[in-house]
C-alpha positions in Angstrom: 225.1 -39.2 -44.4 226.8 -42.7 -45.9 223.6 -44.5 -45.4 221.2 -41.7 -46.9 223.8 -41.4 -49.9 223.7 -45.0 -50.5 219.9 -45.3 -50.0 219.8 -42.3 -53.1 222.0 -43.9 -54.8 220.0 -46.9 -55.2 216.9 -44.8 -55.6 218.7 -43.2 -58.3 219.8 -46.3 -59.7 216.1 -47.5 -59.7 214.9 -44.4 -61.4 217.0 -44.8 -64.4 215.4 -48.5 -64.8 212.0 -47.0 -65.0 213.0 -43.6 -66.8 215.4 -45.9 -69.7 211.7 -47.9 -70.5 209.3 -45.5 -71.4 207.1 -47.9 -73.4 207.0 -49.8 -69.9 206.4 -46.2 -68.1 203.1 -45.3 -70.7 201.9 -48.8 -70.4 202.2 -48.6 -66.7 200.0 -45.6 -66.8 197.2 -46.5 -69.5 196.5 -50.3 -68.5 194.7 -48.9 -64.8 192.8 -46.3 -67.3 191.8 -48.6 -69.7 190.9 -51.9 -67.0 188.6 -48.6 -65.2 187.2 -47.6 -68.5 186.4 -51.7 -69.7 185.5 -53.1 -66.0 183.5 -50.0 -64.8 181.5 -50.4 -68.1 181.0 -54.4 -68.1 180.4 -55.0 -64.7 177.0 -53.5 -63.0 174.5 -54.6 -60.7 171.9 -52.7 -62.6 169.9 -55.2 -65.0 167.8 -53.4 -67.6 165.9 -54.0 -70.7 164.4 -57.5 -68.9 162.9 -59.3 -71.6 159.6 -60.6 -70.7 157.3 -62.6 -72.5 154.1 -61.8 -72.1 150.6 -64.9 -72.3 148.0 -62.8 -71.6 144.6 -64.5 -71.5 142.1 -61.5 -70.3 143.2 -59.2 -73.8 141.5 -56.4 -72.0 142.1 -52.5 -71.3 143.4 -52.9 -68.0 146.0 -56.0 -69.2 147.1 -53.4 -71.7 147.5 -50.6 -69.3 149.0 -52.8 -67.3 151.9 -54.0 -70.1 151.9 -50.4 -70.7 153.1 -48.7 -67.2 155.0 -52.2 -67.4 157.7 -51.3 -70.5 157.5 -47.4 -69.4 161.1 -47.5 -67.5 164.1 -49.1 -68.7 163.9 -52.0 -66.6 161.5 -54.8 -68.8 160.9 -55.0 -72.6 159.0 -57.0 -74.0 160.5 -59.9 -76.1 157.0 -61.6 -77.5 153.7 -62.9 -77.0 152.7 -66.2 -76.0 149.3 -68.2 -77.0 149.5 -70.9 -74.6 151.5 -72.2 -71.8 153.6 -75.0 -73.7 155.3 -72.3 -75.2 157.1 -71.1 -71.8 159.5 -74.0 -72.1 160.5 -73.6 -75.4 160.9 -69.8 -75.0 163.2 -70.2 -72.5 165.5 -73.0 -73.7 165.9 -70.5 -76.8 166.7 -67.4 -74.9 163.9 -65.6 -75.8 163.4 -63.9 -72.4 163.7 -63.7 -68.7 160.8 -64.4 -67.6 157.3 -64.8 -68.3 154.1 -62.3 -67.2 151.2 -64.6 -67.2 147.4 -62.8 -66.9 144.5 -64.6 -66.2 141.5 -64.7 -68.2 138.5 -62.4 -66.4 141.5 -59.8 -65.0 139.8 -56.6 -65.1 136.9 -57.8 -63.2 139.3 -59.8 -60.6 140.9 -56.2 -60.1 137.8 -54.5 -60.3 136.9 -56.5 -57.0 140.4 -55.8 -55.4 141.3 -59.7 -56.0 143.4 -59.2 -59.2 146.0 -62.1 -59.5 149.1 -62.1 -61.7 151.6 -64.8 -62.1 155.7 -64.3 -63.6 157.9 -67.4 -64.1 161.2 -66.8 -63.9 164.3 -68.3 -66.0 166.3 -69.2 -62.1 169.4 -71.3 -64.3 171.0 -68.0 -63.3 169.8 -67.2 -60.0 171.4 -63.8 -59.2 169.4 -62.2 -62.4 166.2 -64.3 -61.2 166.4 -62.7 -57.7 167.2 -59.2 -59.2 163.9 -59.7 -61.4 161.8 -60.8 -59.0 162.6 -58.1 -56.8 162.4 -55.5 -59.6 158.8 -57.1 -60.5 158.1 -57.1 -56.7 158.9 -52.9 -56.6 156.6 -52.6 -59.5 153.6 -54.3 -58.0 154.1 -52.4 -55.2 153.7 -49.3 -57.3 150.3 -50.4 -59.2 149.0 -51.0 -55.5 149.7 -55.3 -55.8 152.0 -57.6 -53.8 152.6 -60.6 -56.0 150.0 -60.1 -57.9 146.9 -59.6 -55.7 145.8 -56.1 -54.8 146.2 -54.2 -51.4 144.6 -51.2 -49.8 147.6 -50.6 -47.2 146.9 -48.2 -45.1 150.1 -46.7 -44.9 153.0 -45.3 -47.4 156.3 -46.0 -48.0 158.4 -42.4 -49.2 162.1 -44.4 -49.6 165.2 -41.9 -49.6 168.7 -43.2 -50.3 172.0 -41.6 -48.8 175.4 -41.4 -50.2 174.0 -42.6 -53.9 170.3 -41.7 -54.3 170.4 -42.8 -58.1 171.3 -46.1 -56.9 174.0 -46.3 -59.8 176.5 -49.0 -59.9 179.3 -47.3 -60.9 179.6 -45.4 -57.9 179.7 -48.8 -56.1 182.0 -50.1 -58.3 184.1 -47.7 -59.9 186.1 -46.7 -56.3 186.5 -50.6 -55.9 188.4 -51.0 -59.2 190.4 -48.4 -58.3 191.3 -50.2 -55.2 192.0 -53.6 -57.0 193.8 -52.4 -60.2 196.7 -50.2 -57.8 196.9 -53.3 -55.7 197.7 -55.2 -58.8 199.9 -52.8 -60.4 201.7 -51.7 -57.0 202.9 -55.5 -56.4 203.5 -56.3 -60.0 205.7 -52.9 -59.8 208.0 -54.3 -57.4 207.7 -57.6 -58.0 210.2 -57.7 -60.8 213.2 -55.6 -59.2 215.4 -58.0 -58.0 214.1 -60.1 -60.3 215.3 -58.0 -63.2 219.1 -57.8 -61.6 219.2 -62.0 -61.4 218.5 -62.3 -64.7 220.5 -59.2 -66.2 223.8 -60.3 -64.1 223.8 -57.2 -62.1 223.1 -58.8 -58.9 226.1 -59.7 -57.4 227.5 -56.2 -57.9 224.7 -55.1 -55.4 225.9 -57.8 -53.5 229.3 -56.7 -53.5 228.4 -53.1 -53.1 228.5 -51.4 -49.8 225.0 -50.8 -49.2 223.0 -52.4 -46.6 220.1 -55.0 -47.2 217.3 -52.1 -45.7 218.8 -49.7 -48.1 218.4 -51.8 -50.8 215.2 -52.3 -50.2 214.2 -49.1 -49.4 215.8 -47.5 -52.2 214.3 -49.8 -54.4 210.8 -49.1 -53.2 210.7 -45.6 -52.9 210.5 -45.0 -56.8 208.0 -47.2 -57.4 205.9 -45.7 -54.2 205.9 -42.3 -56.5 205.5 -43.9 -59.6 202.1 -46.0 -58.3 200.8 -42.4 -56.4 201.0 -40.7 -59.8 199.0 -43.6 -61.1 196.8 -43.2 -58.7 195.7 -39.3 -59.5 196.0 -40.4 -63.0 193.2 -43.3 -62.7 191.2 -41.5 -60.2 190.9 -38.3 -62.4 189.7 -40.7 -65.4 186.9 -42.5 -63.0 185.5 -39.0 -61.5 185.4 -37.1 -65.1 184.2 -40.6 -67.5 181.6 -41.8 -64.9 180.5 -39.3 -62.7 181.1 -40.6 -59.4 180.7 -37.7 -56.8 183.5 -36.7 -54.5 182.5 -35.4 -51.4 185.6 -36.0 -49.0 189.1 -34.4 -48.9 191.2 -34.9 -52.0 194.4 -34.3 -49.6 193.3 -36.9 -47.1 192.5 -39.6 -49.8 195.8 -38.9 -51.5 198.0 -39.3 -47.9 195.5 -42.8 -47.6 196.2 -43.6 -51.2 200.4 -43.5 -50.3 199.8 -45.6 -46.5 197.8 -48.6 -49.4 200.4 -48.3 -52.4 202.8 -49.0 -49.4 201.1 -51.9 -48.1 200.8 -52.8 -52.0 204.1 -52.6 -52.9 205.3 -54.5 -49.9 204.1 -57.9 -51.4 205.9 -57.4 -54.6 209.6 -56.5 -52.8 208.5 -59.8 -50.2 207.7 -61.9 -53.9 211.0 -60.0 -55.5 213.0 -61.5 -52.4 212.3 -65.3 -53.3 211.4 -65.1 -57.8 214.9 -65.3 -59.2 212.9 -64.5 -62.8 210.8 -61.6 -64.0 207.9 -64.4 -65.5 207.5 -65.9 -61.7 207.5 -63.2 -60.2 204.8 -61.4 -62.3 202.4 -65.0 -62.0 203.3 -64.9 -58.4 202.1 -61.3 -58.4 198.8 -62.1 -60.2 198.2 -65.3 -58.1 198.5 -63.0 -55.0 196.4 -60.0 -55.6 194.2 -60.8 -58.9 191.6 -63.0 -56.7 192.5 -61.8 -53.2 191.6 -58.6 -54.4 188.3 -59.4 -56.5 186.8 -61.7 -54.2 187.9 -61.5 -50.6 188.4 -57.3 -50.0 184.3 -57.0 -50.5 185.1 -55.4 -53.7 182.0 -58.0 -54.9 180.7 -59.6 -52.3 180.2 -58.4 -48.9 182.6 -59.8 -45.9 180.1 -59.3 -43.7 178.0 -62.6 -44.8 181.2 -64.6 -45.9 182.3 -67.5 -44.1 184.0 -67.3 -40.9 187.1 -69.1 -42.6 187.2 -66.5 -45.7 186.0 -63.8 -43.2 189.6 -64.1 -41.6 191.8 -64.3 -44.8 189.7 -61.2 -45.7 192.2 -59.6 -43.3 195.3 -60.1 -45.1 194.5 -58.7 -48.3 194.9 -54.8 -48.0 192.4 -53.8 -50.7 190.1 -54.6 -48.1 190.7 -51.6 -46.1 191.4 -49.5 -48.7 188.0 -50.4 -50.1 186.4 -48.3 -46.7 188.7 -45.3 -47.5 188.1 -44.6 -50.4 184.5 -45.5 -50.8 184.1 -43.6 -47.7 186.0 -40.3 -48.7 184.5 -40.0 -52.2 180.6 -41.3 -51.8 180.3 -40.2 -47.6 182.9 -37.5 -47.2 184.6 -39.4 -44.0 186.8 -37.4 -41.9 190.3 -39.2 -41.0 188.7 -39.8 -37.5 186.9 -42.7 -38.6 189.5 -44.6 -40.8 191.9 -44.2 -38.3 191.6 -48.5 -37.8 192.1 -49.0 -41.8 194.8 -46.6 -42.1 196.3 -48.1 -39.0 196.2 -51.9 -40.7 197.6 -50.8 -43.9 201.1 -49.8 -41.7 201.3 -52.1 -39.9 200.6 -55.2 -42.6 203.3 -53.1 -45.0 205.8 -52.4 -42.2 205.7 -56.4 -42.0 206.2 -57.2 -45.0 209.0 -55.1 -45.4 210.9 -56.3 -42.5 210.0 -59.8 -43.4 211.7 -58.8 -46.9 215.0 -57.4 -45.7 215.4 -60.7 -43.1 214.9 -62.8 -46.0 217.3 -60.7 -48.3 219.7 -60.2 -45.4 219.9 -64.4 -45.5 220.5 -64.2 -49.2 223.3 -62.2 -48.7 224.6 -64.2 -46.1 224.2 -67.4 -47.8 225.6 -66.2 -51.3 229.2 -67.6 -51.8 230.7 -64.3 -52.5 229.4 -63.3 -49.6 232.7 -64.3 -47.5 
């Protein structure tokens, strides 16, 4: 009963910190909504409104039909018309468009034979957006019954279906991962600053003095926050699923008991940072430095781990978001049972359970060390 009373106590103690800022507390609770609302909006993998120039030497109906079915979807718009080939160049150092459509003179005849050709040049300074237009280009062709431009009579028929997001929108893809990045952020910035706080407010050596053990401490110190983030959580989940649509199809319950096992694994690197940063400014930097890219670029919030290098491939397991990035994505887009992210869920304790052992070693030495201390 000693040890749970002083384990509330601290608890308590922490609670009052957060309660006595509420500016903090509201700002802690709008910046995930408004980094979903900003990010899920800027980035996307879908590219539309292409602008194409268009040389066109045949000036025929089937060129126009062509341009026509062209600019019928959102995906290509046409930005001018060209005259003559010198003009590409230019065009493109101005921005002007994407990429280029070129027809050939004597077209409709070509496809009248089943030999039509049809050339695009692509801007490739930015190749990501060439490859997306290409392929986009590539999907049309296929439609009008050409592969790069020449015409085919294939004999059989492609009927594509797509699971899980059969719109093929972006924010489905990406909306879930933010989620996993932004309480990854917030959960180690959270705790980051605790002890932090008490070095530079002169409260610290009266925990020192105080009869409570280093794990209590700790513990008492993390537990707040782990309620706080999960609140966050519902909060910035509710905002994603109502604002952008993204379809829920798993258990609520089992992504909220998830959501706790990954703010715990979270919140562990800010109490192992609050254990070394004697200032609230380095341990917030340390905070960002730790989770910001980590989280971005290694947890295949982005790019995919499976065709990173085998060097990145294992730092990929250190940063947790990476395994949240399977539960979540999986619950809400596939509707996965908890039999198959047993391994995640399984990672996520065991990293956090680390890192929080790791932390009350290393405050246990602080104590040890401090001159008061005996």
């Amino acid at each position: 009963m000693m040890i749970s009373g002083r384990l509330l106590a601290v608890m308590r103690k922490e609670f009052i910190h957060i309660i006595r800022d509420p500016r903090s507390l509201v700002l802690i609770f709008l910046w995930p909504v408004i980094m979903v609302l900003l990010y899920g909006t800027a980035i996307t993998f879908d590219i539309k409104e292409i602008r194409i120039g268009v040389l066109d030497f045949d000036h025929s109906r089937v060129s126009r039909e062509l341009l026509r079915d062209l600019t019928a979807s959102d995906y290509f718009r046409i930005s001018g018309y060209l005259d003559k080939r010198s003009e590409i160049d230019d065009g493109f150092l101005k921005g002007r468009f994407t990429a280029v459509l070129v027809i050939p003179a004597g077209f409709e005849k070509q496809k009248a034979l089943n030999t039509g050709r049809i050339q695009l040049i692509v801007d490739g300074s930015n190749s990501n957006t060439a490859t997306v237009v290409i392929q986009y280009f590539k999907s049309f062709c296929m439609l009008h019954q050409w592969e790069s431009g020449v015409a085919v009579s294939a004999p059989l028929s492609l009927h594509p279906r797509v699971w899980y997001n059969p719109d093929l929108k972006s924010a489905h893809f990406i909306v879930p991962g933010l989620i996993a990045v932004i309480l990854m952020m917030i959960c180690a910035q959270l705790t980051s600053i605790t002890l932090a706080r008490e070095w530079e407010t002169g409260t610290f050596e009266q925990i020192l003095v105080s009869p409570v053990l280093p794990h209590e401490i700790i513990l008492g110190k993390l537990a707040p926050y782990l309620l706080l983030s999960l609140s966050v959580s519902v909060v910035t989940l509710a905002f994603s699923v109502a604002v952008f649509k993204v379809p829920f199809r798993g258990s609520l319950l089992l992504l909220l008991v998830l959501s706790i096992v990954y703010i715990y694994a979270s919140l562990s690197i800010g109490v192992l940072i609050s254990t070394r940063a004697r200032t609230q400014q380095v341990a917030l930097l340390a905070s960002q430095i730790l989770t910001l890219l980590p989280s971005f670029l290694l947890s295949g919030f982005i790019f995919p781990v499976l065709y990173m290098p085998l060097v990145l491939k294992a730092v990929t397991y250190l940063v947790p978001a990476r395994y949240y990035l399977v539960i979540i994505r999986g619950i809400m887009l596939k509707g996965v049972g908890p039999g198959d992210l047993a391994q995640p869920c399984l990672l996520l304790v065991l990293f956090g359970t680390f890192l929080i052992a790791f932390s009350i070693h290393r405050f246990k030495t602080v104590l040890e060390k401090a001159p008061w201390a005996g």
